[in-house]
N, C-alpha and C positions, 0 to 999 in steps of 0.2 A: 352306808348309802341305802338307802330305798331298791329296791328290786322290781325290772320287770321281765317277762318272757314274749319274747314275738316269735311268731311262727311264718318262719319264710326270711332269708337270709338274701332274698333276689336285689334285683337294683329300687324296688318299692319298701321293699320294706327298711334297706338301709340309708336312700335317701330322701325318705316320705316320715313315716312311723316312728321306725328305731331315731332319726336323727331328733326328731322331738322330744322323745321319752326321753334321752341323753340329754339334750337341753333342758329338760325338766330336770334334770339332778338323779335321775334313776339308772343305776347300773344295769344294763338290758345284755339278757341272754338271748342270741340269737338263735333259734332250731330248726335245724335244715335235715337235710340227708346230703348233699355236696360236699365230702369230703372236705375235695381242695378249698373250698371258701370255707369251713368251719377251723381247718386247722392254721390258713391265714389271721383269723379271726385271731384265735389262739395264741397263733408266735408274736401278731403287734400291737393287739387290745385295740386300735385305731382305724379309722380310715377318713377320707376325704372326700366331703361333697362338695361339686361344684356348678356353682350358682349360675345357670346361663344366663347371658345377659349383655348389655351394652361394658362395663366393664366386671370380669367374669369374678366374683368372690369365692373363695374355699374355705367351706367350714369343716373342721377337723373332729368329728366324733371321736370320742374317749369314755373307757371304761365298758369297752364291749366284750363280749366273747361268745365261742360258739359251743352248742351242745349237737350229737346228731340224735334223733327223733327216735332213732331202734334203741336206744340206752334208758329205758323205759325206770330204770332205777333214775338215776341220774335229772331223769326228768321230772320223776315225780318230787324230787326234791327241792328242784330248780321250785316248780308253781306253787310248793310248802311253803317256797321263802318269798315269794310275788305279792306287790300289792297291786299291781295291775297284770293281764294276759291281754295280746294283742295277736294278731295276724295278717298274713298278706300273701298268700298263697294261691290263690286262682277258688272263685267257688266251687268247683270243682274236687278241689283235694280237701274242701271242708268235711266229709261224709269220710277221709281216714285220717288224718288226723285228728277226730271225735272218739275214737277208740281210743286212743292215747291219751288224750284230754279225760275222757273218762274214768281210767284208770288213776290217774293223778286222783282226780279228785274226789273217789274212793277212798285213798289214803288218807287224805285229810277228814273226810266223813268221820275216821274212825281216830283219828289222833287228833285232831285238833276240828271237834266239831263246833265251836266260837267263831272260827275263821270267816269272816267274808272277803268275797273276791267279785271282780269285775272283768270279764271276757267277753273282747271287744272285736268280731269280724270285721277287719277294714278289707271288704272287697267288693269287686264292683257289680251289684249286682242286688235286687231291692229284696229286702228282706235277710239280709246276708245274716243280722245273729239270731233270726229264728230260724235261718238253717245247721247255723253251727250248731243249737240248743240242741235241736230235733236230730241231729248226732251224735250228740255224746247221751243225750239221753238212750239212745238204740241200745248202748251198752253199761246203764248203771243197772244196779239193783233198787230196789224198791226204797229201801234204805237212804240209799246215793240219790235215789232223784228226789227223798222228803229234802236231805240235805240241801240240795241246788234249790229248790225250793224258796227256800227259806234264805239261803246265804249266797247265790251265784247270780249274778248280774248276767244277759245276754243280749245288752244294748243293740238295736239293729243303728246303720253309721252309714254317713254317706262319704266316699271319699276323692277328693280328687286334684291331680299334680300331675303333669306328663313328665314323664319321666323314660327319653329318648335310651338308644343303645349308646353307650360310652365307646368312641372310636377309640380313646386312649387306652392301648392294652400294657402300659408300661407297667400300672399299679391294679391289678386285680381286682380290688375292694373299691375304687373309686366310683364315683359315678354321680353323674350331670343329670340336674334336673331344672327344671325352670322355677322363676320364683316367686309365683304364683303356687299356692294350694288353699285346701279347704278340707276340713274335717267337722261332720257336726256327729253327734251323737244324741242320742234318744233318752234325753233326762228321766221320762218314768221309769227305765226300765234297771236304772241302776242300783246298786242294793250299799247299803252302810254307806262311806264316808272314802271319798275319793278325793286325793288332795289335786290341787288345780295344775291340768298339764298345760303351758302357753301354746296356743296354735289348734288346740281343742274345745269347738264351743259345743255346748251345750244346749242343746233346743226342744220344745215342747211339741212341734207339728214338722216332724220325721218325714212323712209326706207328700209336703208341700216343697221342701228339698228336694228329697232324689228325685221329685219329675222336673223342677228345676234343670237339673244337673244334667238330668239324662235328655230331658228335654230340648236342653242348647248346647251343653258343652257335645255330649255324645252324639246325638243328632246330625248337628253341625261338623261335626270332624268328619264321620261317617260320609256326608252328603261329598266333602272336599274331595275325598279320598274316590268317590265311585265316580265323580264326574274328574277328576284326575285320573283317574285312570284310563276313563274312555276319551281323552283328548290326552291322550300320551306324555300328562306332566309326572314325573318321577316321585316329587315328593310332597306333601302339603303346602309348605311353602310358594312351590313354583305355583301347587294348586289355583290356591287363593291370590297371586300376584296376576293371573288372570283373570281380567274385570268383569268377563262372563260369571265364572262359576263363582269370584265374592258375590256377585249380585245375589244368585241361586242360596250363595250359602245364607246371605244373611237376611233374604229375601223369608230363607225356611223357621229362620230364629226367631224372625221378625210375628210370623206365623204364629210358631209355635208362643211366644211373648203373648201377644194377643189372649191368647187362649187362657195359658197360666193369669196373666193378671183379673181375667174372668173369674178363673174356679177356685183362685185359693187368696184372691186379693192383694196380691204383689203393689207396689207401688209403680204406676208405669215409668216415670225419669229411672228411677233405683233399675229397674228389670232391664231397658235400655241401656243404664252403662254396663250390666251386668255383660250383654251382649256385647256391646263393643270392647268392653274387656278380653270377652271368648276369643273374639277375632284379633284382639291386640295379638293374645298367644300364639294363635294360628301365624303369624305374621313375626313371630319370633326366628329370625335369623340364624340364631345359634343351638334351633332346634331343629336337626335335621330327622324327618320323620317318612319313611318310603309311604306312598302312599296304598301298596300291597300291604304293609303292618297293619295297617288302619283298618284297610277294610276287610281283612281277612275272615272269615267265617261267616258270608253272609249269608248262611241259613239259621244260625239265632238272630241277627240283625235284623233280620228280615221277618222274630217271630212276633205275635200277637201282643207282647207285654212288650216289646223291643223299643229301641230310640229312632225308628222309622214309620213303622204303623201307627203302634199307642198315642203319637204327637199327634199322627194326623187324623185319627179317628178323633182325638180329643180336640183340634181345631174344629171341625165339622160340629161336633158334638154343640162349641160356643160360638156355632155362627158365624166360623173364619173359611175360608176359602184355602183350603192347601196345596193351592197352585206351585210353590216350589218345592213343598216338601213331596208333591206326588214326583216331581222331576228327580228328587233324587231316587227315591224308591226304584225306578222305572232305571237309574243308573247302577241300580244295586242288583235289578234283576240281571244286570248282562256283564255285572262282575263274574269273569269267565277266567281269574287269572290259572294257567294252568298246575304252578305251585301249591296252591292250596283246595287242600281235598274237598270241604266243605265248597269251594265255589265248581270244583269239578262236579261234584254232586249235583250243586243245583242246577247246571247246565245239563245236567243228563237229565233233570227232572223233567226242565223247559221240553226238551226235545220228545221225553215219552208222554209224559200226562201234558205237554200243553200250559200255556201261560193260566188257564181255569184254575187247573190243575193243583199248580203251586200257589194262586191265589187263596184255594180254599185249603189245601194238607199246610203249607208253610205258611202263609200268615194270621191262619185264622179268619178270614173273612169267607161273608155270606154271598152268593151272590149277588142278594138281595138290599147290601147296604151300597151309600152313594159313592163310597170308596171303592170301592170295588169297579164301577164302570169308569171311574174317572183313572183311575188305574190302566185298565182295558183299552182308553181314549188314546193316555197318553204313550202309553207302549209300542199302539199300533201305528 
């Protein structure tokens, strides 16, 4: 069988990533540090995703197992044998994981210097494989980084599927996602000859994507989750079955729509059912999503390149009016849930430096742009 490696053994990577590469015909090593799910891995070579929906389908992944990530022998053998490397780990743990990736590919530098490979950051977050690059580079040698060079693909990828917490704790490995996804990938950036993975498309303007994505899908969820929160709906769901905040939500999409089909020439019918697709998901039943998950950490949400500012800087920018995307912003500032540290933070911010305050250290704005007073407007 074909061989691939994902890094990240989480509920994305087994029922996003890894479930594809296995439909594609590839034995996938999964590498974690979680014990308990690598040696699951282990003892059933299987597990079960399960398709939320009006009637629920399970598809039964086969031919997996797990590695853990300190086994740096082991590992390096594992991506020897890889015709693909993939990930799903939080961007965040891309910068250690790059030491280990690096070392691998070291090894082959010097044993099998013919080899090309393709390493593909699926996470969420723009620019994800010129992050990973710019870490495993930290740790080659000069030698190791002609070789990447020359033979290592660092595809950046846009990727996206909700993929809720599985209430079923019967089967460990299991896990529920919805059936809708989207993977694209950054066709220049690939090196040699990559046989066709289904569910993996391939695109030329990288770009015009992830603001897509981040644009509606992120955006949009975000917005559900902060004005759920401040009219005390639990979960996204309830969010959106509230005719107020679908308005708000789709009112921001709609916005942010406008915009995109300005700067990168979308089709507008196409972009519209794009949206109403978004909100079908939102409106998924059998996706129960707290809406504290969602909006947790709204001090990157909230930062300058983020799915709340960047849309609506870039609405203004084509002429739109971001009348409900300033509303959710303004819902985001007073995400105060006291569970999570990042909104505790930014409540302490509001209170010492002032709503200016966090305008100009957290989002990045001037005082001086029009966002910034329509912000000020609607807050106060």
């Amino acid at each position: 069988m074909k061989n691939a490696v994902h890094f990240g053994a989480g509920n994305i990577g087994r029922g996003f990533i890894g479930l594809l590469l296995a439909q594609a015909g590839y034995q996938v090593t999964f590498v974690d540090v979680n014990e308990t799910v690598l040696q699951e891995l282990n003892e059933k070579g299987s597990y079960p995703v399960h398709i939320a929906g009006g009637d629920e389908e399970v598809i039964w992944v086969r031919q997996v197992r797990g590695l853990n990530s300190r086994n740096q022998e082991a590992l390096d053998q594992a991506i020897a044998e890889a015709e693909v490397v993939t990930t799903a780990v939080g961007v965040n743990v891309l910068p250690i994981i790059g030491k280990s990736m690096a070392a691998s590919l070291e090894r082959i530098a010097r044993k099998d210097p013919s080899k090309t490979l393709n390493i593909m950051a699926c996470e969420n977050a723009v620019g994800n494989g010129d992050i990973l690059k710019n870490s495993v580079y930290e740790h080659l040698s000069l030698e190791g980084q002609k070789f990447c060079d020359e033979n290592v693909g660092f595809p950046n990828t846009t990727v996206d599927r909700i993929v809720p917490e599985n209430t079923d704790k019967s089967e460990l490995l299991s896990v529920l996602v919805e059936p809708f996804y989207e993977w694209n990938v950054e066709r220049s950036k690939l090196v040699g000859s990559l046989d066709e993975i289904p569910g993996m498309n391939l695109v030329d303007n990288l770009s015009a994507y992830i603001e897509r994505k981040l644009f509606t899908l992120n955006t949009g969820h975000a917005i559900a989750a902060y004005l759920g929160y401040q009219n005390q709906q639990p979960t996204i769901l309830d969010a959106v079955a509230d005719p107020e905040i679908k308005e708000v939500v789709l009112g921001a999409m709609g916005e942010t729509g406008q915009a995109l089909v300005k700067k990168h020439g979308f089709d507008p019918d196409q972009h519209e059912a794009y949206i109403q697709k978004i909100m079908g998901r939102f409106e998924n039943a059998a996706l129960i999503d707290p809406v504290e998950r969602v909006g947790r950490d709204p001090l990157r949400k909230l930062g300058p390149k983020d799915r709340l500012i960047a849309p609506a800087r870039t609405a203004l920018e084509y002429g739109v009016e971001p009348e409900n995307l300033v509303k959710g912003i303004v819902a985001a500032l007073k995400f105060d849930h006291p569970q999570d540290p990042a909104a505790v933070s930014l409540s302490t911010k509001l209170k010492e430096n002032g709503l200016d305050g966090v305008l100009v250290d957290v989002c990045g704005l001037d005082p001086s742009e029009a966002l910034y007073d329509r912000i000020k407007n609607a807050y106060a």
